[in-house]
PyMOL commands that place a pseudoatom at each C-alpha (Angstrom):
pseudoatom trace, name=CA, resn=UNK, resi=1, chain=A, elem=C, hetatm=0, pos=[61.888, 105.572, 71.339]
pseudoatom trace, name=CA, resn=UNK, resi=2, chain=A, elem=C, hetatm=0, pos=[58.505, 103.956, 72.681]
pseudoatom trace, name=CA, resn=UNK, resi=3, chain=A, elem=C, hetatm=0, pos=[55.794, 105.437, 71.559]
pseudoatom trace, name=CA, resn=UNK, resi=4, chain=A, elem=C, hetatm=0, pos=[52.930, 106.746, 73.452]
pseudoatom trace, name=CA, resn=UNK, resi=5, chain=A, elem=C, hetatm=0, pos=[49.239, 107.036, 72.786]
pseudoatom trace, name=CA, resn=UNK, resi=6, chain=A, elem=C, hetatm=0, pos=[47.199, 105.762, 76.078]
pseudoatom trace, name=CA, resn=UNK, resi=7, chain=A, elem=C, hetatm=0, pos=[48.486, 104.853, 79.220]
pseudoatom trace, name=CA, resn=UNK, resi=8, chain=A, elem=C, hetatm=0, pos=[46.749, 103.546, 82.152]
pseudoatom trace, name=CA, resn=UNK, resi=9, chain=A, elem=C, hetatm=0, pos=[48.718, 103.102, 85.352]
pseudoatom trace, name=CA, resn=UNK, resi=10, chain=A, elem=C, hetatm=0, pos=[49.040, 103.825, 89.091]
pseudoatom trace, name=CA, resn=UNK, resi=11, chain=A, elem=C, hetatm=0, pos=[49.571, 107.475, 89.992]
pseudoatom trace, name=CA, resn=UNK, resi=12, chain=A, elem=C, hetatm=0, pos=[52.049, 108.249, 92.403]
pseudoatom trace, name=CA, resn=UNK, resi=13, chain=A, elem=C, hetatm=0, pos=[51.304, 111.604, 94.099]
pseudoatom trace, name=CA, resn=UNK, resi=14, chain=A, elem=C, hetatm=0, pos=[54.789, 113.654, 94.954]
pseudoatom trace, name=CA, resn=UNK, resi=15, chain=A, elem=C, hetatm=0, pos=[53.064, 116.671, 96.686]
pseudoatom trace, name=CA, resn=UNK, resi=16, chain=A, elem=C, hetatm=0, pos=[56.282, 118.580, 96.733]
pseudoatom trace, name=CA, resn=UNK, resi=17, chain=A, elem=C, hetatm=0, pos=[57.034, 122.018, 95.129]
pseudoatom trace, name=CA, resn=UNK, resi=18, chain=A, elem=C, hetatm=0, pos=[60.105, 122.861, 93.002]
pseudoatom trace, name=CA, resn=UNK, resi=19, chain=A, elem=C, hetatm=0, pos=[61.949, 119.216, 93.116]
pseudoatom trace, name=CA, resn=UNK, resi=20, chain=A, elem=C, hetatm=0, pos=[64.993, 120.340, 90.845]
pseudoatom trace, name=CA, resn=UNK, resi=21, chain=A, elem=C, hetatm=0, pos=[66.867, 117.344, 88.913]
pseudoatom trace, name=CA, resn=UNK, resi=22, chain=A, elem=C, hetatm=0, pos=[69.359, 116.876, 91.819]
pseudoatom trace, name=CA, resn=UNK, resi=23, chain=A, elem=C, hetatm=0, pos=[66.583, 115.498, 93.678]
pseudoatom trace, name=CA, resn=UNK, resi=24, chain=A, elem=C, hetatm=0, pos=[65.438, 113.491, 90.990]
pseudoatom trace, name=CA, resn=UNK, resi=25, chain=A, elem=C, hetatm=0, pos=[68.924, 111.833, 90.403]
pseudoatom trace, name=CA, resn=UNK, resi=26, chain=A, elem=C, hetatm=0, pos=[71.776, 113.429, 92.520]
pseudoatom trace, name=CA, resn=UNK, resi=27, chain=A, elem=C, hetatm=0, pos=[75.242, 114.437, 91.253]
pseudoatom trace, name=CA, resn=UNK, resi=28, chain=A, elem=C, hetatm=0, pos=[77.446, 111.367, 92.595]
pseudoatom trace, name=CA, resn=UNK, resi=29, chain=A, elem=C, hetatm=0, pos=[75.028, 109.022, 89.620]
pseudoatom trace, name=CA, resn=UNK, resi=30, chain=A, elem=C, hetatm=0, pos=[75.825, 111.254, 86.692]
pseudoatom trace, name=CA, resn=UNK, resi=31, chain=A, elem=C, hetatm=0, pos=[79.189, 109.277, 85.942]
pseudoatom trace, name=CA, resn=UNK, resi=32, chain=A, elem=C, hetatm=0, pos=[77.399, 107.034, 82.895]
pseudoatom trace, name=CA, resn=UNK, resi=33, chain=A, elem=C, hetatm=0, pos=[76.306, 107.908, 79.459]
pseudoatom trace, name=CA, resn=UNK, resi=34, chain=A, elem=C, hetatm=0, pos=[74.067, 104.779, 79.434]
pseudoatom trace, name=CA, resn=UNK, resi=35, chain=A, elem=C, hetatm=0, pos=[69.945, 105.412, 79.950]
pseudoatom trace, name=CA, resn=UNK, resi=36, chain=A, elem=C, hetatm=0, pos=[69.470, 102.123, 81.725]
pseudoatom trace, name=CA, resn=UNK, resi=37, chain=A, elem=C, hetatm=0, pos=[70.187, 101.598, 85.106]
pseudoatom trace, name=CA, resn=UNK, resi=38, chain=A, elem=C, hetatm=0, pos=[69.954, 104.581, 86.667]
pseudoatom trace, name=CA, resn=UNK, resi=39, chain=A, elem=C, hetatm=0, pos=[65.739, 103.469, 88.255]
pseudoatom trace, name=CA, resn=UNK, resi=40, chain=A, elem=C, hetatm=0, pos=[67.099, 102.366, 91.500]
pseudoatom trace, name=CA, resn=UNK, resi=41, chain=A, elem=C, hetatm=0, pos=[68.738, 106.036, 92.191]
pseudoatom trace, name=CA, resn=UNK, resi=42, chain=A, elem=C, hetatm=0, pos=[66.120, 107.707, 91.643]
pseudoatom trace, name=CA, resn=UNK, resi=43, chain=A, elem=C, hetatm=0, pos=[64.817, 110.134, 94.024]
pseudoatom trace, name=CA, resn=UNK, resi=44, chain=A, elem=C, hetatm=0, pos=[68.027, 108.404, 95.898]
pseudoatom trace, name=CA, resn=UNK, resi=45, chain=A, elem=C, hetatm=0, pos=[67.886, 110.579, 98.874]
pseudoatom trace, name=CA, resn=UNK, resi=46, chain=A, elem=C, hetatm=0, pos=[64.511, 110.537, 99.616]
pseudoatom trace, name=CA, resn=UNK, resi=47, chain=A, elem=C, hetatm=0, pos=[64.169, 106.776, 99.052]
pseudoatom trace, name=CA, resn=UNK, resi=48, chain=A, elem=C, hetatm=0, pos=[66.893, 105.849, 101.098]
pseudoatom trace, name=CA, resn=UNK, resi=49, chain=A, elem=C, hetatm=0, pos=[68.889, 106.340, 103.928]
pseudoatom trace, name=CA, resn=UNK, resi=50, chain=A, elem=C, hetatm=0, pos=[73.207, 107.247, 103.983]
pseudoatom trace, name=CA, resn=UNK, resi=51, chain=A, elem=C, hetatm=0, pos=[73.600, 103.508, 104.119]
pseudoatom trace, name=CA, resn=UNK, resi=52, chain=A, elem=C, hetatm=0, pos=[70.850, 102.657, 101.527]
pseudoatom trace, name=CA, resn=UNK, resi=53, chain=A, elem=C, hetatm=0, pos=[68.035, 101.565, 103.300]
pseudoatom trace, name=CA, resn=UNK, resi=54, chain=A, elem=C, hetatm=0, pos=[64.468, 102.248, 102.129]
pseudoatom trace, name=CA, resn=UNK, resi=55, chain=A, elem=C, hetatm=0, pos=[62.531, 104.970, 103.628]
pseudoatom trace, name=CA, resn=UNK, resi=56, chain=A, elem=C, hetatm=0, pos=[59.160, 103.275, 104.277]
pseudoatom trace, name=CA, resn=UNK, resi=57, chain=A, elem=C, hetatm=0, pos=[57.148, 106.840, 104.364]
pseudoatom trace, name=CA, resn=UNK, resi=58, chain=A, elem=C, hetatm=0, pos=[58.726, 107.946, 100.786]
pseudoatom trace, name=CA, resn=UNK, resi=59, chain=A, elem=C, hetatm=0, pos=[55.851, 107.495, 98.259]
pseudoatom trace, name=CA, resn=UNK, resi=60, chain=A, elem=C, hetatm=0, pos=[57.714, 105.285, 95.694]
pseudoatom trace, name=CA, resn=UNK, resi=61, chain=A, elem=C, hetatm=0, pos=[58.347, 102.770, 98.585]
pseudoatom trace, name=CA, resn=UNK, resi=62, chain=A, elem=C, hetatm=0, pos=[55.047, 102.044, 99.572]
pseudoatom trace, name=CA, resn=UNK, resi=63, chain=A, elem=C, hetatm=0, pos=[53.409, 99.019, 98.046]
pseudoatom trace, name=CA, resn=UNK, resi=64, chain=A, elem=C, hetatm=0, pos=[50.972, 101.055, 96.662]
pseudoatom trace, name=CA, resn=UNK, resi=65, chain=A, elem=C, hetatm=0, pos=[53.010, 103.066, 94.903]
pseudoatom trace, name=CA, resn=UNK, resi=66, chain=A, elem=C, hetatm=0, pos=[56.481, 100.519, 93.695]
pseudoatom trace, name=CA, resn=UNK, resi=67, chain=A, elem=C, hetatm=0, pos=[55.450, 100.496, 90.301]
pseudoatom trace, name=CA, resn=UNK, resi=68, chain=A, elem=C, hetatm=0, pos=[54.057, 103.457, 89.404]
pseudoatom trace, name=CA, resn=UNK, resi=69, chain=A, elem=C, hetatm=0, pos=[53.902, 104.643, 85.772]
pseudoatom trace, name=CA, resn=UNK, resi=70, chain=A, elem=C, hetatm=0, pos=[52.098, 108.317, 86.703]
pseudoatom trace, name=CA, resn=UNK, resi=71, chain=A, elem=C, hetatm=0, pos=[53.583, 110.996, 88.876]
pseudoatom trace, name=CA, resn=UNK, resi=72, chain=A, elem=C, hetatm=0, pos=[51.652, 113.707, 90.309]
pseudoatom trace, name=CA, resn=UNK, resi=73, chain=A, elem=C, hetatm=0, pos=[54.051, 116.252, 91.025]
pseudoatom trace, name=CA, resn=UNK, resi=74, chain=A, elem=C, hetatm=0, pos=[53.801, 119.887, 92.931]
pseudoatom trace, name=CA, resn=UNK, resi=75, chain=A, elem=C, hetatm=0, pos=[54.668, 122.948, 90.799]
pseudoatom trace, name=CA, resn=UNK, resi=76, chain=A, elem=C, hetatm=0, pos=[57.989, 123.720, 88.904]
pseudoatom trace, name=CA, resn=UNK, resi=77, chain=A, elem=C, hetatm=0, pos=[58.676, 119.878, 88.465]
pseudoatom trace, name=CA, resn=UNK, resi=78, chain=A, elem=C, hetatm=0, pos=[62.039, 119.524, 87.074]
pseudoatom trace, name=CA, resn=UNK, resi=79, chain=A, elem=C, hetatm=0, pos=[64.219, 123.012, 88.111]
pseudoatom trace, name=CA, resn=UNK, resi=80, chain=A, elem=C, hetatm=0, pos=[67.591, 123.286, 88.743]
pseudoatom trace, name=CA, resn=UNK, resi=81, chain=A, elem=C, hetatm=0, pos=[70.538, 121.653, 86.225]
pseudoatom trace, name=CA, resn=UNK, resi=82, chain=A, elem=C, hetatm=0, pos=[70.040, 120.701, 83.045]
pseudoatom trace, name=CA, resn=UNK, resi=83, chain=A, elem=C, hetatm=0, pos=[71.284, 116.790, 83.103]
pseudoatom trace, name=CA, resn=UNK, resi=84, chain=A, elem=C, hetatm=0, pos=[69.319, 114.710, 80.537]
pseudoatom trace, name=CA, resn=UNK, resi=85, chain=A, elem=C, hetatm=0, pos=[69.841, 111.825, 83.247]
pseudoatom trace, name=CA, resn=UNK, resi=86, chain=A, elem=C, hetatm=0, pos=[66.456, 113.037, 85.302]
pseudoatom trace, name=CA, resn=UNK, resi=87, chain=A, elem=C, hetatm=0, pos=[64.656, 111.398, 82.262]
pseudoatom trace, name=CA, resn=UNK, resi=88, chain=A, elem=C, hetatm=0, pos=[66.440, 108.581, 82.010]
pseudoatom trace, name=CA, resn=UNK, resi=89, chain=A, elem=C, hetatm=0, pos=[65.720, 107.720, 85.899]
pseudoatom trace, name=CA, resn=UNK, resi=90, chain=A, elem=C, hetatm=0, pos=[62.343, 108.168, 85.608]
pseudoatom trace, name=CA, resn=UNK, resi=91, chain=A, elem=C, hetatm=0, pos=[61.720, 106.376, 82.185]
pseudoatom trace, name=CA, resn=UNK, resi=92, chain=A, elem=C, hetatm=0, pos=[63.862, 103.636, 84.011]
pseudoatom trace, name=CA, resn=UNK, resi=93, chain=A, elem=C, hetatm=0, pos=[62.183, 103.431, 86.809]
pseudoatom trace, name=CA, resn=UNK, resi=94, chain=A, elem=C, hetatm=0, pos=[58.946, 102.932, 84.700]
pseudoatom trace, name=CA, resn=UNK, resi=95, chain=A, elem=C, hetatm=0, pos=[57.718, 106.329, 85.070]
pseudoatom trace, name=CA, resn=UNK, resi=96, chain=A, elem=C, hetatm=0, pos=[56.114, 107.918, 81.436]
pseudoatom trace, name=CA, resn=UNK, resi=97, chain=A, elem=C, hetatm=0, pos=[54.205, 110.832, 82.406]
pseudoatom trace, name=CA, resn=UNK, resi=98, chain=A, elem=C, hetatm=0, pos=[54.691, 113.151, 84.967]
pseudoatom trace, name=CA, resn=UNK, resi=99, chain=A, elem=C, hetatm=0, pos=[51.762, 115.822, 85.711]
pseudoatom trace, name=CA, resn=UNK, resi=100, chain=A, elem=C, hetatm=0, pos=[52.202, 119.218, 87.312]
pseudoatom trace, name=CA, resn=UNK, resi=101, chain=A, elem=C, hetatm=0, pos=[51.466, 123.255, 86.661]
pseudoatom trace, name=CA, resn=UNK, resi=102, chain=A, elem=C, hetatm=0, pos=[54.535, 124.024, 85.469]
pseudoatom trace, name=CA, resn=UNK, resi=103, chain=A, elem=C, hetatm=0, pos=[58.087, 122.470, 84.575]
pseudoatom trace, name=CA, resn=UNK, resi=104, chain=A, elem=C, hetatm=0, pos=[61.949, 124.188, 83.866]
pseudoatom trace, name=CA, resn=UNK, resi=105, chain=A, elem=C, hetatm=0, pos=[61.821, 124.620, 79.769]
pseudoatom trace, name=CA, resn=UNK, resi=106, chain=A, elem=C, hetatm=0, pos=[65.171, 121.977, 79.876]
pseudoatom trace, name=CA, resn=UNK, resi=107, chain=A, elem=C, hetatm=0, pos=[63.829, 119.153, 81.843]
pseudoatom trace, name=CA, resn=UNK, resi=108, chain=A, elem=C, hetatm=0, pos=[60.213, 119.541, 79.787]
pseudoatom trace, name=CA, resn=UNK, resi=109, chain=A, elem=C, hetatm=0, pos=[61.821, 119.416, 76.842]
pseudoatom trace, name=CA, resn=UNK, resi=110, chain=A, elem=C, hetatm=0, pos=[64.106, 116.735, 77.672]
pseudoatom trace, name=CA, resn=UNK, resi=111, chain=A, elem=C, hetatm=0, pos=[61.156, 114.469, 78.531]
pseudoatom trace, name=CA, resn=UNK, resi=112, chain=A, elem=C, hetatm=0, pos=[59.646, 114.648, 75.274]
pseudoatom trace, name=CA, resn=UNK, resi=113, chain=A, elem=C, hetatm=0, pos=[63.235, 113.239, 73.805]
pseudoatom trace, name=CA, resn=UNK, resi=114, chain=A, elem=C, hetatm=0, pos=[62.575, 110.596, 75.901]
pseudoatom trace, name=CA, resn=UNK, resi=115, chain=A, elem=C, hetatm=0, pos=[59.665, 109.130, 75.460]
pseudoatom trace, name=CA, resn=UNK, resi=116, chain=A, elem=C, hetatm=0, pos=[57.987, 110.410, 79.199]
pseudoatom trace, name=CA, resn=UNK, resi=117, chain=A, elem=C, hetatm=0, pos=[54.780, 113.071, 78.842]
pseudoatom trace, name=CA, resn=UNK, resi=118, chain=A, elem=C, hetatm=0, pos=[54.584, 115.849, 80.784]
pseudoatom trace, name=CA, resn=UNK, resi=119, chain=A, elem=C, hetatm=0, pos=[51.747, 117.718, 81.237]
pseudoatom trace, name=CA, resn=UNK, resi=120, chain=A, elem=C, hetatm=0, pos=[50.820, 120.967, 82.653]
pseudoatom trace, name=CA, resn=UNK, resi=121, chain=A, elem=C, hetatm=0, pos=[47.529, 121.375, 84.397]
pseudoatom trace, name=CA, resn=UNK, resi=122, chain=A, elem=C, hetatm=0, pos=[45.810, 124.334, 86.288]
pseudoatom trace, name=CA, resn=UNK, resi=123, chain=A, elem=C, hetatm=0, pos=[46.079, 124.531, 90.281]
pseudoatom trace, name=CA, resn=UNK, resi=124, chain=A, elem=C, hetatm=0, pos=[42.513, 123.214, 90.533]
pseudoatom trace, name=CA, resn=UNK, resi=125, chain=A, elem=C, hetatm=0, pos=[42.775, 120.122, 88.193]
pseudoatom trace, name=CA, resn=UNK, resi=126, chain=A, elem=C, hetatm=0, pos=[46.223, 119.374, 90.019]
pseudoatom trace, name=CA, resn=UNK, resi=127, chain=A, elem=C, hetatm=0, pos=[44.312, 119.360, 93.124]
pseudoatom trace, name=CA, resn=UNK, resi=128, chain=A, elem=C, hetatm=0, pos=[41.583, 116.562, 92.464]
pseudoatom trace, name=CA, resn=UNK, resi=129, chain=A, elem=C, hetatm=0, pos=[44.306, 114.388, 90.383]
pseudoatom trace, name=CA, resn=UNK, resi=130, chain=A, elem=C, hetatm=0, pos=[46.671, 114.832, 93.185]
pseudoatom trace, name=CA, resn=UNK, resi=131, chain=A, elem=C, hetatm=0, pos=[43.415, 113.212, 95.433]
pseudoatom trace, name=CA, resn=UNK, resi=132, chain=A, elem=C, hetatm=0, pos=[43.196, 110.296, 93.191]
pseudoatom trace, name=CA, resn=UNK, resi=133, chain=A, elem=C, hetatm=0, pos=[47.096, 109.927, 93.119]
pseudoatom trace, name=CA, resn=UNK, resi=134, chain=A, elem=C, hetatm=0, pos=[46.229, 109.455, 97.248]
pseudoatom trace, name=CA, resn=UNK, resi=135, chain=A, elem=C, hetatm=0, pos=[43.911, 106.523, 97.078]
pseudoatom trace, name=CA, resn=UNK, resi=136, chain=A, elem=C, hetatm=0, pos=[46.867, 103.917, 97.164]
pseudoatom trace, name=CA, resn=UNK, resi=137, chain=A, elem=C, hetatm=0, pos=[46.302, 101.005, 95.157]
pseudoatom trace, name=CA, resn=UNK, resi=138, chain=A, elem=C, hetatm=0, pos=[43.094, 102.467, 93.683]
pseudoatom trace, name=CA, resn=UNK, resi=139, chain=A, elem=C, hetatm=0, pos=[44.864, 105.482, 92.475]
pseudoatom trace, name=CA, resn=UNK, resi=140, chain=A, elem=C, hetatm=0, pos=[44.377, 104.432, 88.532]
pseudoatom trace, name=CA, resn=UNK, resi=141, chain=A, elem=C, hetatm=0, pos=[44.776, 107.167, 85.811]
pseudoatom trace, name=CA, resn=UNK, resi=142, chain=A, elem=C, hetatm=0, pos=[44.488, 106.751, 82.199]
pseudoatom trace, name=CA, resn=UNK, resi=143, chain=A, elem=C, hetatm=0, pos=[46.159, 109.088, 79.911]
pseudoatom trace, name=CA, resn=UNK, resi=144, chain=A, elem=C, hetatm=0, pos=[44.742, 109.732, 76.622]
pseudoatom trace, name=CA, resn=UNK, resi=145, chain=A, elem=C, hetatm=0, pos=[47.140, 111.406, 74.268]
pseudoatom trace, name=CA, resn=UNK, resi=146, chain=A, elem=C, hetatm=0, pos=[45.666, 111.226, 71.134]
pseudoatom trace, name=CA, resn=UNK, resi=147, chain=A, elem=C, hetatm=0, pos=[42.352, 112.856, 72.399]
pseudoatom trace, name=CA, resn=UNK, resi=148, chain=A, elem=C, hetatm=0, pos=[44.535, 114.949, 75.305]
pseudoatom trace, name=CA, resn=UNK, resi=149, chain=A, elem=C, hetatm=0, pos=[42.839, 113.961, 78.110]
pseudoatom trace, name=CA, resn=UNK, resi=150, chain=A, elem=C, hetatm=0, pos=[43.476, 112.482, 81.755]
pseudoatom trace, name=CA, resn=UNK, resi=151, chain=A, elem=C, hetatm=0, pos=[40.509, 109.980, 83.539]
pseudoatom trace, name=CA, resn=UNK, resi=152, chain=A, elem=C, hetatm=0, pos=[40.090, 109.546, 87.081]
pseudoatom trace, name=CA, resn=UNK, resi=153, chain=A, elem=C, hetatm=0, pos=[39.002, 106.118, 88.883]
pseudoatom trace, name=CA, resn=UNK, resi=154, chain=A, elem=C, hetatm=0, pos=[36.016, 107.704, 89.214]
pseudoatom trace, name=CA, resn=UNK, resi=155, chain=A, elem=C, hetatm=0, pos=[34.723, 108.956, 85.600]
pseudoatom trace, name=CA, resn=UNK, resi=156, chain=A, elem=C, hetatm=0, pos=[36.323, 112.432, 86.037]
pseudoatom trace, name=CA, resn=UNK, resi=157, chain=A, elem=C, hetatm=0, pos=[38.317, 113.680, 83.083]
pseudoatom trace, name=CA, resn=UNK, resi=158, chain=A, elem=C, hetatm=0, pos=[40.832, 116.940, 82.626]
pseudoatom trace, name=CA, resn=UNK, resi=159, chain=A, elem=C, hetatm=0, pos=[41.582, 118.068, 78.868]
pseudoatom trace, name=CA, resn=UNK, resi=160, chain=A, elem=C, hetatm=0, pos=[45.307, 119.037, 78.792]
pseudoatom trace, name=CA, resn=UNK, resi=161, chain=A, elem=C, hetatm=0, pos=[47.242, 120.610, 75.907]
pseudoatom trace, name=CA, resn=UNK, resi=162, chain=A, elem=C, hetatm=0, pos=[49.756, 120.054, 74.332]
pseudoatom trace, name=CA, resn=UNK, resi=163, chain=A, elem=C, hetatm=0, pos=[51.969, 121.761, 70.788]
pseudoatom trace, name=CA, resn=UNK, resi=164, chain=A, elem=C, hetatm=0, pos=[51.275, 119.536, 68.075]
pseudoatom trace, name=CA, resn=UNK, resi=165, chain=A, elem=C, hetatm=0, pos=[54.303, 118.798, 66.636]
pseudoatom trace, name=CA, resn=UNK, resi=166, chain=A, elem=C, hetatm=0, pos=[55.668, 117.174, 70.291]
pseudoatom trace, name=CA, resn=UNK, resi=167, chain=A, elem=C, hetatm=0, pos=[52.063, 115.164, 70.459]
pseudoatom trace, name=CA, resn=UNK, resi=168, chain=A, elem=C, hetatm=0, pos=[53.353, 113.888, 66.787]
pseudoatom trace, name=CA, resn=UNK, resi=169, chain=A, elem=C, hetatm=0, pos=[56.394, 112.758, 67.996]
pseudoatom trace, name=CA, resn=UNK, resi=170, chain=A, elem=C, hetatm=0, pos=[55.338, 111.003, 71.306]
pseudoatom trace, name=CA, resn=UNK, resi=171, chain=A, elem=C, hetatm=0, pos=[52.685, 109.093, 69.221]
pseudoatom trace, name=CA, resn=UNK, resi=172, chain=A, elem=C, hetatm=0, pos=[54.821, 108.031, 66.257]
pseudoatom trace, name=CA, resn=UNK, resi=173, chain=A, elem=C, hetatm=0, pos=[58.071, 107.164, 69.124]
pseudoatom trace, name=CA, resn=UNK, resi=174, chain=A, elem=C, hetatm=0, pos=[60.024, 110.165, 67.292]
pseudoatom trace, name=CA, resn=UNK, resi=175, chain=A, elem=C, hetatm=0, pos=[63.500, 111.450, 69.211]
pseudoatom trace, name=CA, resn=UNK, resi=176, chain=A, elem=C, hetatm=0, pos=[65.867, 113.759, 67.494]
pseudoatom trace, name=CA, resn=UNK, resi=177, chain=A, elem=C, hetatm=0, pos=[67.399, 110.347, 65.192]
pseudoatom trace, name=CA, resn=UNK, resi=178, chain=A, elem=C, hetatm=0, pos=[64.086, 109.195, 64.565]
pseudoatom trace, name=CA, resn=UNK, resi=179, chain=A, elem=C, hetatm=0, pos=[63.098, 112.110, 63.401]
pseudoatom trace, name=CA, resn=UNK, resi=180, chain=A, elem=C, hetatm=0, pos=[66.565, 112.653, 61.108]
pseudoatom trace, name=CA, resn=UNK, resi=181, chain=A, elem=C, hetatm=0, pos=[65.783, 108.903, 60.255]
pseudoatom trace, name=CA, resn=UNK, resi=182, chain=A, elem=C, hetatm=0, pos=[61.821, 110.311, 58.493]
pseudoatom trace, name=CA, resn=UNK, resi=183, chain=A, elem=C, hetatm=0, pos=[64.116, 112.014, 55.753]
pseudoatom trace, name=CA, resn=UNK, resi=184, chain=A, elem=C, hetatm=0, pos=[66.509, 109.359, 54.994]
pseudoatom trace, name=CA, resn=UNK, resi=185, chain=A, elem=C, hetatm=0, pos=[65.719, 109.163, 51.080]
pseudoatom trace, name=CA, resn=UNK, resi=186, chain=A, elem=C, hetatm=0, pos=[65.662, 113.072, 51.590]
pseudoatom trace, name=CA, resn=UNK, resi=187, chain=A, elem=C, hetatm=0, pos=[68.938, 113.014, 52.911]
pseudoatom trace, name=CA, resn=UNK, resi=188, chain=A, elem=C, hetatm=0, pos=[70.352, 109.632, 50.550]
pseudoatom trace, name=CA, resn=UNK, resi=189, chain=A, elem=C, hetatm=0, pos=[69.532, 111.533, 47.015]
pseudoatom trace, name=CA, resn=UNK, resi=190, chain=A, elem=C, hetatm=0, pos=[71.587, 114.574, 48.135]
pseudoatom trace, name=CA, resn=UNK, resi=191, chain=A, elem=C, hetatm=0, pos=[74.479, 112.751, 49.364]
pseudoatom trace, name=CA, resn=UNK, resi=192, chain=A, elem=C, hetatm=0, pos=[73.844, 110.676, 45.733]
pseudoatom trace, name=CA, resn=UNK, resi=193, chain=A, elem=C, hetatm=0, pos=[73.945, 114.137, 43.787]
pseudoatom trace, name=CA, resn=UNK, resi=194, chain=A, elem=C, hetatm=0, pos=[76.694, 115.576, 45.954]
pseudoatom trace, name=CA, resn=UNK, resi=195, chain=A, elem=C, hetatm=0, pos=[78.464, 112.528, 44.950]
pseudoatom trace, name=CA, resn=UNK, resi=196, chain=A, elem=C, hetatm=0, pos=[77.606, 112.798, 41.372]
pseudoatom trace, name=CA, resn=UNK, resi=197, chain=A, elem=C, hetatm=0, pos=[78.739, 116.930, 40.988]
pseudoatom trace, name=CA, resn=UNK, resi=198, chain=A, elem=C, hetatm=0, pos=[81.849, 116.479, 43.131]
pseudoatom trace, name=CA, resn=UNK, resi=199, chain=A, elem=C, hetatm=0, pos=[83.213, 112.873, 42.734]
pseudoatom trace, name=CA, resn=UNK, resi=200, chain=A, elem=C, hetatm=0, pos=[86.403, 114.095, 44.664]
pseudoatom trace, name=CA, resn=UNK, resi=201, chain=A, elem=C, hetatm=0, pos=[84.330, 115.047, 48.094]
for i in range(1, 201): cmd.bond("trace and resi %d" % i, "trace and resi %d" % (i + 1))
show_as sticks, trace
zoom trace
C-alpha cells in the first residue's frame, strides 16, 4: 500500500449530503475482484449519461476538477453497502483523501485499508474548505498527516484528528498483510518451534 504523509493536490468540492457507495460505484461494476480499473465508473451516474456521455456540469468533468486528488464531500460520505470497491474507485481514479463531518464506520474504515485518508471536520471548517474546493483550478490543498493538518491556498490551516494507530499505518503504507508481514520473524520462529515439538504437523 502507498504510503501517505503530505499531499498537495486539487480539491474537488462534492457539496452533496449522504452519497452512499452505490453512488460512488453502482451495483452493475461490482463483478471484479481486481482494484484497478474501476476510475472511469466512478460516480458513473452522475458523470455520465445512459449512453455514456460526460455530464459537463458534474464536478469531476470539469477541467478544473479531472484530476483531482482531494474531495470535499457533504456529510455522511460513504453510507449505504458495505462494498470495499468504493475505495478502490476512488484510489483509482487518483483520489487519496476525502474530507467531510462524518462517514459510515465500513466505508471509513475501508479507506484506511486502502491507502485513501479520510478526515472528519466540524460544519464550520467544512464550510471554508468546501470554498477553496470552489475556486477551480486554484482550489490547492495540502494535507499534512504527520502534523494533522489541512492548508488552504490562502495560508488558512484546520487541525484534524485522527487515532494513532491508523495515522501509523497510512504513514508507514501498512494494510492488513503489511501489517501481518511487521511480525514475520514473530510468526517464522513459531512455525520453526511448532515444527521442532510436533515434526508430524
Amino acid at each position: 500500500m502507498q504510503k501517505f504523509e503530505v499531499l498537495t493536490g486539487v480539491a474537488a468540492p462534492l457539496n452533496i449530503v449522504n452519497v452512499d457507495t452505490d453512488m460512488i460505484i453502482p451495483k452493475q461494476f461490482l463483478k471484479t475482484i481486481k482494484r484497478t480499473g474501476l476510475g472511469k465508473s466512478l460516480f458513473f451516474e452522475m458523470r455520465f449519461t445512459q449512453e455514456g456521455k460526460e455530464l459537463p456540469d458534474f464536478v469531476l468533468n470539469k477541467p478544473a476538477y479531472r484530476k483531482a486528488e482531494i474531495l470535499v464531500a457533504g456529510d455522511n460520505f460513504g453510507c449505504g453497502s458495505s462494498r470495499e470497491h468504493a475505495p478502490w474507485a476512488l484510489l483509482d481514479f487518483g483520489i487519496r483523501c476525502v474530507i467531510s463531518t462524518s462517514f459510515a464506520d465500513i466505508f471509513y474504515n475501508n479507506c484506511f485499508k486502502n491507502g485513501i485518508l479520510p478526515i472528519k471536520v466540524s460544519p464550520d471548517d467544512l464550510k471554508k474548505l468546501m470554498d477553496d474546493a470552489s475556486r477551480g483550478a486554484n482550489a490547492t490543498l495540502t494535507v499534512d498527516l504527520p502534523n494533522q493538518e489541512i492548508r488552504g491556498p490562502d495560508g488558512g490551516s484546520v487541525k484534524f484528528d485522527l487515532d494513532a494507530f491508523r495515522k501509523h499505518c497510512l504513514l508507514n503504507g501498512l494494510d492488513d498483510i503489511g501489517l501481518t508481514m511487521e511480525k514475520a520473524s514473530s510468526i517464522d520462529a513459531y512455525e520453526s518451534k511448532l515444527g521442532a515439538a510436533r515434526p508430524w504437523a
